[in-house]
C-alpha positions in Angstrom: 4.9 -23.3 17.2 7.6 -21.4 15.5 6.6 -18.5 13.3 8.3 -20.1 10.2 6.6 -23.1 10.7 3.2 -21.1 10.6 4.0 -19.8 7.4 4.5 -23.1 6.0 1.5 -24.3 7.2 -0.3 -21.7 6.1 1.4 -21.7 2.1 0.0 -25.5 2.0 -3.7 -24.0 1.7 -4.4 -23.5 -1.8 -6.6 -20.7 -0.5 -3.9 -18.6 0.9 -1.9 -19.8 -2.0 -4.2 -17.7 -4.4 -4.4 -14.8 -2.8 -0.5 -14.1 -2.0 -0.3 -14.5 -5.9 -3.1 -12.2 -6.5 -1.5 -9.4 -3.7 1.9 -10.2 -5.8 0.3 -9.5 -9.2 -1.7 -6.3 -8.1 1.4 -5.0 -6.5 3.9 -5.6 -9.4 1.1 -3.9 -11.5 0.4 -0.9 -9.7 3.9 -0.3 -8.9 5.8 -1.1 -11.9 3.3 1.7 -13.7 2.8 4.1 -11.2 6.2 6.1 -12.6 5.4 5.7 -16.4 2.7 8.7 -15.7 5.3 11.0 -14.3 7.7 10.0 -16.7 5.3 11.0 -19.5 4.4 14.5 -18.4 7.8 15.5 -17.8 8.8 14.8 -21.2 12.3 16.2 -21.4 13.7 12.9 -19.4 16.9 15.2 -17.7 17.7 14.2 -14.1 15.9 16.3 -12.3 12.9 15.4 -13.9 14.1 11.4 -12.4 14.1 13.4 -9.2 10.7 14.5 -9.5 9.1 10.9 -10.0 11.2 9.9 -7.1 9.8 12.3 -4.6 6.4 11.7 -6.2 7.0 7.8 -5.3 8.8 8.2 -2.2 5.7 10.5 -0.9 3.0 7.9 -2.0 5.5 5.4 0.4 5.4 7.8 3.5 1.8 8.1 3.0 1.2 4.5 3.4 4.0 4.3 6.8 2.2 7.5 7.7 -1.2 5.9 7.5 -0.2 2.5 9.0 1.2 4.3 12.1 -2.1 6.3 12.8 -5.0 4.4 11.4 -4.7 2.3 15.1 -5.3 5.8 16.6 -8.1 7.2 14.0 -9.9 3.7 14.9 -9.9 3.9 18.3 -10.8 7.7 18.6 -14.2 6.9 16.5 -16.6 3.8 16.4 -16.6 1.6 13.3 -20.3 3.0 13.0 -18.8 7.1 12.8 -16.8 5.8 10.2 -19.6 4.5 8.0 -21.5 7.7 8.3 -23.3 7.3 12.2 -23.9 10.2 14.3 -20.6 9.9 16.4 -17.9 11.9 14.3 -14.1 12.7 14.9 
């Protein structure tokens, strides 16, 4: 089956429906505010205070690549049990 054809399949659940609106919403929230805080403390709105908010949301989106690319290692270097506090630690 093509992977396109998946998708469609998959958009006809109302189910799946629901939650891609719901990921959409949350995302359009949390990222259309996240620079309003910055924006506010540096109060004087030149353009290097622009540049700080950009490094400040460019670094939040390497953490998130960052933590994609290693959370397969971090799993399979400890049990799902060390990670919710069993004996067997990193």
């Amino acid at each position: 089956m093509h992977p396109l054809a998946r998708y469609a399949s998959l958009l006809r659940l109302r189910r799946v429906r629901i939650v891609l609106l719901a990921v959409a919403v949350e995302g359009f929230l949390f990222f259309g505010i996240f620079g309003y805080p910055g924006r506010a403390s540096c109060g004087t709105g030149s353009a290097s205070s622009y540049t700080a908010i950009g490094f400040v949301l460019a670094g939040f989106g390497l953490g998130g690549v960052v933590y994609s690319v290693l959370v397969k290692v971090l799993l399979s270097a400890a049990s799902a049990s060390a990670w919710l506090g069993g004996r067997r630690r990193l």
